[in-house]
C-alpha positions in Angstrom: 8.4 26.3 75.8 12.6 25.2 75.7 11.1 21.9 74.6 8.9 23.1 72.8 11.6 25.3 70.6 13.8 22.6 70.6 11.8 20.0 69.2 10.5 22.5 66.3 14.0 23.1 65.6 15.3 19.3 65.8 12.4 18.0 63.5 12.5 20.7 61.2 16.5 20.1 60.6 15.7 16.0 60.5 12.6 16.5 58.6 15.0 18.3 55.9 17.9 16.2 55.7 15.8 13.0 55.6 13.9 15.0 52.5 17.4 14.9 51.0 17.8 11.1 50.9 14.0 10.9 50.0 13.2 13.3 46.9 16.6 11.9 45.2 16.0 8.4 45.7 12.5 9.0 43.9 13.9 11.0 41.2 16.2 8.0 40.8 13.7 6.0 40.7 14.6 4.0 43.6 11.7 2.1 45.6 11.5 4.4 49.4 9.8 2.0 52.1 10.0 4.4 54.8 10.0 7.5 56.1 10.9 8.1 59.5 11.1 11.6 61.5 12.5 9.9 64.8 13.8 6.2 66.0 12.0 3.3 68.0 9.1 2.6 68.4 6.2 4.8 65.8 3.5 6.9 67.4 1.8 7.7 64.3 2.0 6.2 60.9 0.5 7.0 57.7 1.2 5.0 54.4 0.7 6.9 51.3 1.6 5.0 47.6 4.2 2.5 48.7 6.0 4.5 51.2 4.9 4.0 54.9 5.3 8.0 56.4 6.0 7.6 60.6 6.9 9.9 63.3 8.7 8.0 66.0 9.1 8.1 69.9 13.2 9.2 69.5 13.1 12.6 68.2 17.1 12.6 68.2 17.2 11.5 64.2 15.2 10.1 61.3 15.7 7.8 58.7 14.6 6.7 54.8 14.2 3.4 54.8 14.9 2.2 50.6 14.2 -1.3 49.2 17.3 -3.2 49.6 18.8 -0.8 51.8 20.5 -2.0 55.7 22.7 -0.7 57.7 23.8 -4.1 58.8 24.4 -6.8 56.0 22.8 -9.5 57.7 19.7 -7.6 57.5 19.8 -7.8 53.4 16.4 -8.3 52.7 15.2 -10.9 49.7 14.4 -8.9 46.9 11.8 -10.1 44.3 13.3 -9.9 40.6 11.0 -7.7 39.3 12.0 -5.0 41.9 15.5 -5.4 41.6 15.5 -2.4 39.3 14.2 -0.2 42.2 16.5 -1.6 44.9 19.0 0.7 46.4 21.7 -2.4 46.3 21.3 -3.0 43.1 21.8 0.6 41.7 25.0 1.9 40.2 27.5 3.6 42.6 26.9 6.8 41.3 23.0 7.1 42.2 23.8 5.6 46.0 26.4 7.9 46.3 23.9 10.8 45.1 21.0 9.8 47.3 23.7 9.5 50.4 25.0 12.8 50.2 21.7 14.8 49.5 21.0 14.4 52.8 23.9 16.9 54.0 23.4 19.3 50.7 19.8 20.0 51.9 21.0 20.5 55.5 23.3 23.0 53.7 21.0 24.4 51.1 18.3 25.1 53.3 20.8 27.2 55.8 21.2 29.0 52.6 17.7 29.3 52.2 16.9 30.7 56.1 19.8 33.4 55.3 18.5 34.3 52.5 14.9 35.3 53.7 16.5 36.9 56.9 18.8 39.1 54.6 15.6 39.8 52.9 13.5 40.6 55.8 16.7 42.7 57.3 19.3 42.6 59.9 20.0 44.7 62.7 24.0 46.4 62.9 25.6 47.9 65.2 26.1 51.5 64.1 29.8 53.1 64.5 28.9 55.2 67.3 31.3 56.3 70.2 30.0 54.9 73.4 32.7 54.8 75.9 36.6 56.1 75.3 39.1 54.2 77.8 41.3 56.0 79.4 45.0 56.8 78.5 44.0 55.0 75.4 44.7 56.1 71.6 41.3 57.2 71.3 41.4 59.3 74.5 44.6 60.8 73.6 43.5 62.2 70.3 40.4 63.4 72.1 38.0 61.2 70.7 34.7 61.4 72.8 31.2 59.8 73.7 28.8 60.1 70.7 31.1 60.4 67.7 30.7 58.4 64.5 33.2 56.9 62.9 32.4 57.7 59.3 35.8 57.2 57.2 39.0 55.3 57.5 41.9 55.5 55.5 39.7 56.7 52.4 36.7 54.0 53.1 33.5 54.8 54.1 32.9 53.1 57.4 28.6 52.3 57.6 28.5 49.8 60.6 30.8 48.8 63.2 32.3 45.8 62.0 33.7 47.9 59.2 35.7 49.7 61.4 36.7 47.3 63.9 38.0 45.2 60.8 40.3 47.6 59.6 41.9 49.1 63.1 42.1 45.6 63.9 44.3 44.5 60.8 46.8 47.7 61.5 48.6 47.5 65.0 51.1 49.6 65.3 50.2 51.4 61.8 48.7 55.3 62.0 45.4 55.3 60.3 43.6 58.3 59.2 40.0 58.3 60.3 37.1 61.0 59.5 35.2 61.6 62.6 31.8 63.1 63.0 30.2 65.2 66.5 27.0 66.8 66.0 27.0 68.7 62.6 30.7 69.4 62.2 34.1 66.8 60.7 37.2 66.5 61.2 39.8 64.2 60.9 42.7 62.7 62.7 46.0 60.4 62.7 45.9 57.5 65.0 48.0 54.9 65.9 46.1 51.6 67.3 48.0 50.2 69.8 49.3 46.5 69.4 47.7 44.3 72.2 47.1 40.0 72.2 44.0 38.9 72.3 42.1 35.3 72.3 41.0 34.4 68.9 37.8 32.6 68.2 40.0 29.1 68.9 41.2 30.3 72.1 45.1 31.3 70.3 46.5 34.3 71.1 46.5 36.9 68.2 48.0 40.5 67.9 45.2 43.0 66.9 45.2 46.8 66.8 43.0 49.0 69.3 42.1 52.5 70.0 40.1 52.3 73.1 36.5 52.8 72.4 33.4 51.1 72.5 30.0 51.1 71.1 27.3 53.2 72.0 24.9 49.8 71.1 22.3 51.7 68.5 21.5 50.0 65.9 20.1 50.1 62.3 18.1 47.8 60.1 19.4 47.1 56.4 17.7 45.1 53.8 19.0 43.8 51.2 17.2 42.9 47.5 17.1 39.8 45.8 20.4 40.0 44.3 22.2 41.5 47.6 20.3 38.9 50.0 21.1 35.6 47.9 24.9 36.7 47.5 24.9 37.3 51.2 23.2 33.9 52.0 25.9 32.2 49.7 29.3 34.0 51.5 27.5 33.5 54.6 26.9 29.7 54.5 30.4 29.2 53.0 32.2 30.8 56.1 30.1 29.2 58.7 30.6 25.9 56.7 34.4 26.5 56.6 34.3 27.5 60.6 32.7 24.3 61.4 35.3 22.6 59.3 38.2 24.4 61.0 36.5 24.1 64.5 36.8 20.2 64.3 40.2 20.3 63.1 41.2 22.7 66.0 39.2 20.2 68.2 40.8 17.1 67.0 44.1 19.0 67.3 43.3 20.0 71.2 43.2 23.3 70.2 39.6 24.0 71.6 38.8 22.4 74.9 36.8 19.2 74.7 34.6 20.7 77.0 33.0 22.7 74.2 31.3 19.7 72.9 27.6 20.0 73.7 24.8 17.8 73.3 21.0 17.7 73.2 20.4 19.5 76.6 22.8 22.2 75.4 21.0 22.7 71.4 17.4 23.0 73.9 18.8 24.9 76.4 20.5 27.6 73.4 17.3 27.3 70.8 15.1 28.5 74.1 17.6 31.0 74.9 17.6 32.5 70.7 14.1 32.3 70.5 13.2 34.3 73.4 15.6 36.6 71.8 13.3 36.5 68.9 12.4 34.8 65.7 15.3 36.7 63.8 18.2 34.7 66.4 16.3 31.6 66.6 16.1 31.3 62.7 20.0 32.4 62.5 20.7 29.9 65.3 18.4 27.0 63.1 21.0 27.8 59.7 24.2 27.4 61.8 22.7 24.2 63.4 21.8 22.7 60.3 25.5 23.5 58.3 26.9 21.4 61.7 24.3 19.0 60.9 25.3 18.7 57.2 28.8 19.1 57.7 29.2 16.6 60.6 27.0 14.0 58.8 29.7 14.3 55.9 32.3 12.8 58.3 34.2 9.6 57.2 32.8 7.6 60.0 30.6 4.4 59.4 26.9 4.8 60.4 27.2 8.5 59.8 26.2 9.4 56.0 30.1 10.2 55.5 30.8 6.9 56.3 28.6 5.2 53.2 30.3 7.3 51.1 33.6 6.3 52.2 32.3 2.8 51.6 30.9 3.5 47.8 34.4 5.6 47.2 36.6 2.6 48.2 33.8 0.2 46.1 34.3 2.2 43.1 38.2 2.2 43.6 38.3 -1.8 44.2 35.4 -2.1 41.9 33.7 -4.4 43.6 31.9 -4.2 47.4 33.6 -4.5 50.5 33.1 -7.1 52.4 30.1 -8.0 54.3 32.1 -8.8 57.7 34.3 -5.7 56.7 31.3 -3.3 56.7 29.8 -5.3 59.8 32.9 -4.6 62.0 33.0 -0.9 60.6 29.4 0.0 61.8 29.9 -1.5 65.5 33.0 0.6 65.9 31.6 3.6 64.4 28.0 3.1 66.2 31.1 2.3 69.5 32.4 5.7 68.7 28.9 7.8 68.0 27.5 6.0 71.5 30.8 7.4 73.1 30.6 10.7 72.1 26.9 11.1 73.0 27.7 9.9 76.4 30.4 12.1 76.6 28.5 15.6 75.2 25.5 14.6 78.0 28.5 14.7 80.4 29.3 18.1 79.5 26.0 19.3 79.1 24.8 17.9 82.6 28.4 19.1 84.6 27.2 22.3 82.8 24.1 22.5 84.5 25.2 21.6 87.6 28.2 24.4 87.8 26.3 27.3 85.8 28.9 27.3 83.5 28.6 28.3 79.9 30.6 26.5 77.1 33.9 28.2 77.1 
């Protein structure tokens, strides 16, 4: 069933980036030979029109295949005059530039569009409900106890516990007023959080606020209506698109450990992991997989889709193509690099496997 999750979750994200490249390059009205869910050899293939429709033994990708259209130039097919008009080659930089970078933008728009539905359908919170106090903590000091609710802080109405932990976190050292509520009666009380260090998301050390409690772990459900769920979908796929951003500039700066890079084993090893958790993670866990997908595909490295459009940019700078032994030598290193990096993820995820240890 792992395999099973994985591979619903793998085609799906292919299916929809390849749909990218596809629907624009037939608004466009550019001629699409194939369309590919997988590489190698095909298992099943279907033409329909004048596009030849395959699923393919290598579930790891997918391609459109466009008249005129190779990766390598040598492959340059000869192109009949009357379908010149059609051929991706021959179209004017903007439309291959378009077609290339729809692939990403429905990776990206369809993360929106899973938010959006999950927002819709509801999402659990943790409520902000004392479970434990620590201590010789703040907390314990003012007397908070076991079963209180947090329900104001410093004039704002406090709903879940991420409201909460935002604010006490933002104020070390600072005394916050904060409306507590036990059984039927309120009250309120002066607290100072006290300033501790903590590991950020990146692994840096950052100086937060605490008080010394916990959650008690209930939860609620909120919906959210049209208006509340789309807005939500949109500030959520922006921050998890900027965190991915962020993360490979942390990674490229050695700020995260290399050893966080994952591979295949590790996306079918998580998507069976969030789908026995339910439908609700495994969907969540399918958006944030495929704003990495779009975002990573968006990279300035040749083979990749952010590699073509480096190649139209510089073309529509020089004004002319690059050349054809330019471009050649460009895919091998970047195909060099994309090999290395896949051997290098399976390395991590099998040293994983073996030690039991979970990405850092």
């Amino acid at each position: 069933m792992v395999i099973f999750y994985a591979a619903v979750l793998l085609g799906i994200l292919i299916f929809v980036h390849e749909l990218g490249h596809f629907l624009l390059a037939k608004i466009l009205g550019v001629k699409v030979l194939k369309f590919s869910l997988g590489f190698g050899p095909k298992i099943i293939s279907k033409k329909y029109g004048e596009t030849e429709y395959l699923l393919s033994a290598v579930p790891l990708g997918g391609y459109v295949k466009m008249l005129g259209q190779s990766d390598m130039p040598q492959e340059d097919e000869v192109i009949p005059e009357a379908e010149k008009h059609r051929a991706y080659n021959f179209q004017p930089i903007w439309k291959r530039f378009s077609i290339v970078f729809f692939g990403p933008v429905f990776n990206i728009c369809f993360a929106t569009i899973v938010f959006f539905f999950i927002f819709l359908n509801g999402v659990p919170y943790l409520l902000p409900e004392i479970g434990e106090v620590t201590a010789d903590s703040p907390a314990s000091q003012k007397g908070l106890m076991k079963g209180d609710s947090i329900i104001e802080i410093n004039g704002t109405t406090i709903n879940k516990w991420d409201d909460m932990t935002s604010i006490i976190h933002n104020q070390p050292g600072k005394e916050i007023n904060v409306k507590i509520k036990r059984e039927s009666s309120t009250f309120d009380l002066a607290i100072v959080p006290e300033k501790k260090v903590v590991k950020d998301l990146f692994g840096q050390d950052k100086e937060v606020g605490l008080i010394g409690i916990t959650p008690s772990g209930k939860t609620s459900i909120r919906q959210e209506g049209l208006i509340g769920a789309l807005s939500l979908s949109v500030t959520r796929t922006w921050d998890i698109s900027v965190l991915t951003v962020v993360s490979i500039v942390k990674l490229i700066q050695r700020v995260i450990p290399a050893e966080t890079i994952g591979g295949p084993i590790l996306i079918v090893q998580m998507a069976g992991q969030q789908a026995s958790q339910g439908a609700l993670s495994f969907f969540m866990f399918m958006a944030i997989i495929s704003i990495n997908l779009g975002i990573l595909n968006i990279l300035p490295i040749p083979v990749l889709d952010g590699g073509h459009l480096m190649f139209l940019g510089i073309e529509a700078i020089r004004k002319k193509p690059l050349s054809e032994k330019f471009i050649m030598i460009a895919q091998r290193i970047g195909l060099a690099l994309l090999i290395t990096l896949m051997v290098f993820a399976f390395y991590n995820d099998i040293m994983r496997l073996i030690t039991g240890k979970m990405v850092p």
